[in-house]
N, C-alpha and C positions, 0 to 999 in steps of 0.2 A: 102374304106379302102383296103390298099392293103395287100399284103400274107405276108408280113415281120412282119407289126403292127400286123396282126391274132396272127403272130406266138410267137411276144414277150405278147400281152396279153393271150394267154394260157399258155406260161409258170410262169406269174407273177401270174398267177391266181393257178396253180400246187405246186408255191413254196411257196403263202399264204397258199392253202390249207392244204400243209404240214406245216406250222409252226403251224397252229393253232391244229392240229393234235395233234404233238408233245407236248407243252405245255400244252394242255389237259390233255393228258397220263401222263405228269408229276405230273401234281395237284391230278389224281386220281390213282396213279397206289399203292398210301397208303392209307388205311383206317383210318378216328377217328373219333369214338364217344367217347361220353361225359356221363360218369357213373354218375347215380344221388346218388353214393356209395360212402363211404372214400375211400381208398387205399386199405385198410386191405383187407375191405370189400372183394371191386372187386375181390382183388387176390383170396382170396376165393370162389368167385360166379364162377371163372371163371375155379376154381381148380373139384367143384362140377357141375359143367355144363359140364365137358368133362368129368368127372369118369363117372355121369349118361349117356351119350351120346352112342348111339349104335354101340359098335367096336373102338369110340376114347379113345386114350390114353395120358400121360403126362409120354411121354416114357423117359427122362431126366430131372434132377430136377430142379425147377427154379433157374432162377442166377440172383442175385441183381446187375445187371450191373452199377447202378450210383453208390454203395458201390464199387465195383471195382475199377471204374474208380478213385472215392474218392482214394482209396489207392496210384495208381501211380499219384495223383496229378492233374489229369485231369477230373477235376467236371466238370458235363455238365454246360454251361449256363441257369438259367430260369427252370432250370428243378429239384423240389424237391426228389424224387425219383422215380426212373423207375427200373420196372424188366420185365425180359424176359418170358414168361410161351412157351414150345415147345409140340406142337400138331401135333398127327398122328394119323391116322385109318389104324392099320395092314392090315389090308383086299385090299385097296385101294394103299396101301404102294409096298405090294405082287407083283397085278397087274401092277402096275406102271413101279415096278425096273425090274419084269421079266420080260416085256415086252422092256424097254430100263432102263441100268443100269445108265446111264448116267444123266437122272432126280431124281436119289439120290439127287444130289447136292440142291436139293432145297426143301427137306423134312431132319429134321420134320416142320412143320411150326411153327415161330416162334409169337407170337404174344405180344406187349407191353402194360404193364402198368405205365401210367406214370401219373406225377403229378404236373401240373404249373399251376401261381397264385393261389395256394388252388384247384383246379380243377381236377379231377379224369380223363384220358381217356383211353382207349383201342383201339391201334393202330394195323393194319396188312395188309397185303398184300391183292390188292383186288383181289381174284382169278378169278373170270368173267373175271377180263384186262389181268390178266395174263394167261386164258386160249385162249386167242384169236388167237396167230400163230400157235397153234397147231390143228391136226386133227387125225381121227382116235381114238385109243384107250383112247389117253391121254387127248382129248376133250372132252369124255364119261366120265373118270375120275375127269378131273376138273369142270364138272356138277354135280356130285355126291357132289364133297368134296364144292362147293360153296354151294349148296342146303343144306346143313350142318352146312356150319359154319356160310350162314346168317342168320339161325335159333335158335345157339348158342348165339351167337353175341347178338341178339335180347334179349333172354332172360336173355342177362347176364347184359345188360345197360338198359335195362327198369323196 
């Protein structure tokens, strides 16, 4: 095999690796489970799961975003009701923005509840994928706030 064929199968081999990368990232970079609760419920479990939670808050009131949308006419598809519930740990919040103000943009975190074919879940961001280009302080950070919220999480869908 000569050096040109080497060199087109390392990079055929570079540019599968990176697509399958990517599409990975995509499938997981949202969380869903599946609430064995109604609606109501969950929003509730999930309202009393962060009041009890050490230092998290529901610093912003939840928004029935599929009501919303309902108003201007744009009703989701497949999708009976969803709302937003916004989660923050002051403490962690502090840390974060005083250290770079700039990662505001991605607090509080948001997390979904939503509702198709009769089916309750609880949607969010998965922090572990999204703590991964970062290092330093905000890596320290996004282990804390993971260690957290998949313990939350847990207790709110099972």
């Amino acid at each position: 095999m000569n050096i040109i064929n080497l060199i087109i199968l390392f990079i055929a081999g570079a540019f599968s690796t990176l697509y399958y990368i990517i599409t990975t990232a995509r499938k997981s970079f949202v969380t869903e489970q599946e609430s064995k609760y109604d609606f109501d419920e969950t929003v509730e479990r999930v309202k009393k799961v962060i009041n009890d939670s050490n230092g998290w808050v529901l610093p912003i009131p939840s928004w029935q975003f599929s009501q919303a949308m309902e108003k201007k006419g744009k009703a989701f598809r497949g999708i009976e009701r969803l709302d937003i519930l916004f989660i923050c740990n002051a403490e962690y919040a502090q840390e974060m923005v005083s250290n770079r103000p700039s990662m505001a943009a991605l607090m509080p975190c948001g997390w979904a509840i939503y509702q198709k074919n009769g089916k309750v879940f609880l949607g969010a961001l998965n922090v572990k994928l999204l703590s991964m280009p970062f290092s330093g302080l905000e890596k320290e950070i996004f282990k804390k706030v993971e260690k957290d919220v998949v313990k939350m999480q847990k207790s709110i869908v099972d």
